[in-house]
C-alpha positions in Angstrom: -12.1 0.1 -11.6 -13.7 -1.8 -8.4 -15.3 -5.1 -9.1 -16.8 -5.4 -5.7 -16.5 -4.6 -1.9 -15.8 -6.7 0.9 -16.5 -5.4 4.5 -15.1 -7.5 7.1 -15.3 -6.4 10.6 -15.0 -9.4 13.1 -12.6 -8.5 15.9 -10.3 -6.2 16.7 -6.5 -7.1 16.6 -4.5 -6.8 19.9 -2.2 -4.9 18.7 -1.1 -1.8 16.3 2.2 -0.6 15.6 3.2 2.5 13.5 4.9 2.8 10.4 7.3 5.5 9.8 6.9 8.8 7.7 3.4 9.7 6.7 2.1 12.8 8.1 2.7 16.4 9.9 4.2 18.0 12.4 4.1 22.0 13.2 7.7 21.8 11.9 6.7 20.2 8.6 8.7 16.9 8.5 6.6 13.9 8.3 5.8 12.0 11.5 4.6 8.7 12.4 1.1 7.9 12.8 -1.3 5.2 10.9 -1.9 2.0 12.3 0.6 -1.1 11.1 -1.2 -3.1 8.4 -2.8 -6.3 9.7 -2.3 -9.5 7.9 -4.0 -12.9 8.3 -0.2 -14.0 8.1 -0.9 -16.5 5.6 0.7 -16.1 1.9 -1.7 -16.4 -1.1 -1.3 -15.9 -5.2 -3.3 -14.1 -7.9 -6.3 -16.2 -9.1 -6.5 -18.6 -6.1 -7.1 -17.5 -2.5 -5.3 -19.9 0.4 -7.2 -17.6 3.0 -10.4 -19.8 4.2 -13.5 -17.3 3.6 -11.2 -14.9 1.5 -12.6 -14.0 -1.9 -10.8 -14.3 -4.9 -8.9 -12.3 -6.7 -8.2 -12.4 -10.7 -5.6 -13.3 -12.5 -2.1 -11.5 -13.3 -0.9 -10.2 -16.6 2.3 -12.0 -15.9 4.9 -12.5 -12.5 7.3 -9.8 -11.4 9.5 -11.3 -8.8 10.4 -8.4 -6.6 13.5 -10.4 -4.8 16.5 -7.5 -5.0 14.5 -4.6 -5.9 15.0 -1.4 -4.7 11.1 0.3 -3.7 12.6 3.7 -3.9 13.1 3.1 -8.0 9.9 2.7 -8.8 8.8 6.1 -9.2 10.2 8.0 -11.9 10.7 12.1 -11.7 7.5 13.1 -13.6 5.8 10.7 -10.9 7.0 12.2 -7.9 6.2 15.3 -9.4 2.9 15.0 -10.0 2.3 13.5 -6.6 4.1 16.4 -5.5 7.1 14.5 -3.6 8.9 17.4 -2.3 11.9 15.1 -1.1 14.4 12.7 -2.2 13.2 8.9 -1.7 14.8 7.3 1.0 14.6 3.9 2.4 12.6 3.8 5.5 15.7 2.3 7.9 13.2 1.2 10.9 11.1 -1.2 8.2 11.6 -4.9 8.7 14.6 -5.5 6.7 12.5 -8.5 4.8 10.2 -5.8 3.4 11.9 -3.0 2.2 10.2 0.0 2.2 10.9 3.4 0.6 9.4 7.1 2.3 8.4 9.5 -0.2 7.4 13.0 1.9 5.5 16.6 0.8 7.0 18.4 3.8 7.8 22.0 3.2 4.5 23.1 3.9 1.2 22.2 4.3 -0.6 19.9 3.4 2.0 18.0 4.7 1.6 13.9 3.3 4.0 10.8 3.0 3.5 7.9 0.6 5.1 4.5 1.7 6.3 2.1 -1.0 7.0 -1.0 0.6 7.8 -4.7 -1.0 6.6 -7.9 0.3 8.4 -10.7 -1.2 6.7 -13.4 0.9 3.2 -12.3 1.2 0.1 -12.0 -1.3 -2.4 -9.6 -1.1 -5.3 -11.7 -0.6 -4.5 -12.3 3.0 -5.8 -8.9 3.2 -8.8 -10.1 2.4 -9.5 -12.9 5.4 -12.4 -12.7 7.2 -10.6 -12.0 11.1 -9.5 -8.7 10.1 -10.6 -5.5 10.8 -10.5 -4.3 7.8 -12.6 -2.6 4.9 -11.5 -3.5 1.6 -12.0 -3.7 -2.1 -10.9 -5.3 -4.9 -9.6 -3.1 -7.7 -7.0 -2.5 -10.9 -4.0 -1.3 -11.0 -2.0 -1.2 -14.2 -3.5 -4.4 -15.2 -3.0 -6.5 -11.8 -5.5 -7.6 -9.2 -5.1 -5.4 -6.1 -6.7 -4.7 -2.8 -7.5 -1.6 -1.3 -7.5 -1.5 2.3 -8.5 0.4 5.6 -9.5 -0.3 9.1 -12.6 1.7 9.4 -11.9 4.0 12.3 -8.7 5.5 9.8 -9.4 8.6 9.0 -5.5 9.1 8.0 -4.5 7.1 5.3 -5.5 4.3 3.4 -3.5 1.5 1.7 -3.4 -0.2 -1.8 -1.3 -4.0 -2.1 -0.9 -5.4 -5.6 -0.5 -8.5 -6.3 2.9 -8.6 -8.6 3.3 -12.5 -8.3 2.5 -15.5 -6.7 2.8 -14.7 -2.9 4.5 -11.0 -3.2 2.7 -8.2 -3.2 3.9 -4.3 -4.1 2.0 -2.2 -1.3 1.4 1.3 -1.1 0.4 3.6 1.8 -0.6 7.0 1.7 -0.9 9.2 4.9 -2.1 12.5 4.7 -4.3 13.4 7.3 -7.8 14.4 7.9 -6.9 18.0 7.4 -6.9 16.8 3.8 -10.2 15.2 3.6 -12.5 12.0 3.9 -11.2 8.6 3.9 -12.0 8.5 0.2 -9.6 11.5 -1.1 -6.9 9.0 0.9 -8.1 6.3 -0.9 -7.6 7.9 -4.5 -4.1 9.4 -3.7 -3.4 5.6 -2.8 -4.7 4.1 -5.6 -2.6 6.6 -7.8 0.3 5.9 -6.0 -0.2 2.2 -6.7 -0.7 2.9 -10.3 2.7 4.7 -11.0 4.8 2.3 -8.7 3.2 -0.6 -10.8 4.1 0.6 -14.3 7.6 1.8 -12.9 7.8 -2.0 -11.9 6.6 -3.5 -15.2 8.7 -0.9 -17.3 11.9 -2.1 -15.1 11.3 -5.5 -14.5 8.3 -7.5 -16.3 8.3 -9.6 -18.9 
């Protein structure tokens, strides 16, 4: 349910490191290999962008403080399932320990994929959408909350979708799949589902 699309491309960041557990190797475990996520390292809130040149996004059904979770309990059986998780979650030990992150891997044959649910407890998703970042995004739905989808343009792995859950904390999702599995777009929808079952698993747990 996009309202609209924001492009940004103004320059290219200096550096990209790589998250862990996304995609193949000829032995089937899932390997490192999409680009860290920029940010405009600036924090921002639902309704009312603190990024100069950002757009906005809407408002939240209500605030899910995600201080304490665990991101590897936000998808329920039937979920990982149907996104045919093939592994037991496990927290992604190399993540910064201020953003806990949980791997969830297809690996015993291929396609092989890995979906990354990560929590960022001091960061909105808006900053996602400031101007300096290479980055093409669009604001969407998910379960009721303003999110942005994101990818820098020369990704043909994986694309990512950051929900903003409250007030500078956003529930992000990455999945990496490859270009064996198709365009950018496919990504983009496996991402977008992703999103969509984490977010409900978050509201069921822990909303109002």
């Amino acid at each position: 349910m996009a309202h609209r699309t924001h492009t940004t491309a103004v320059a290219l960041l200096t550096a990209a490191a790589l998250l862990t557990g996304c995609t193949t190797t000829s032995t089937g475990q899932a390997t490192t290999t999409t680009e860290e996520q920029p940010t405009s390292g600036l924090p921002g809130s639902g309704g009312e962008s603190s990024v100069p040149g950002a757009a906005e996004l809407a408002d939240r059904p209500q605030e899910i403080d995600l201080t304490g979770i665990d991101p590897c309990t936000l998808n329920t059986e039937d979920g990982l399932l149907e996104q045919g998780i093939d592994r037991e979650p496990r927290p992604n030990r190399s993540a910064d320990p201020h953003e806990p992150t949980c791997s969830l891997d297809h690996s015993t044959g291929p396609p092989y994929y890995g979906i990354q649910v990560k929590l960022k407890p001091g960061e909105g998703a808006e900053v996602l959408l400031a101007p300096n970042l290479n980055l093409d995004t669009e604001i969407i739905d998910i379960a009721g909350f303003p999110a942005v989808q994101n990818r820098r343009p020369t990704d043909m792995r994986g694309c990512f979708v950051d929900v903003s859950v409250a007030e500078g904390q956003t529930l992000s999702i990455q999945f990496d799949g490859g270009e064996e599995m198709g365009p950018p777009e496919y990504h983009c929808e496996r991402a977008t589902a992703a999103a969509t079952m984490a977010t409900e698993t978050l509201v069921a747990l822990h909303g109002n």
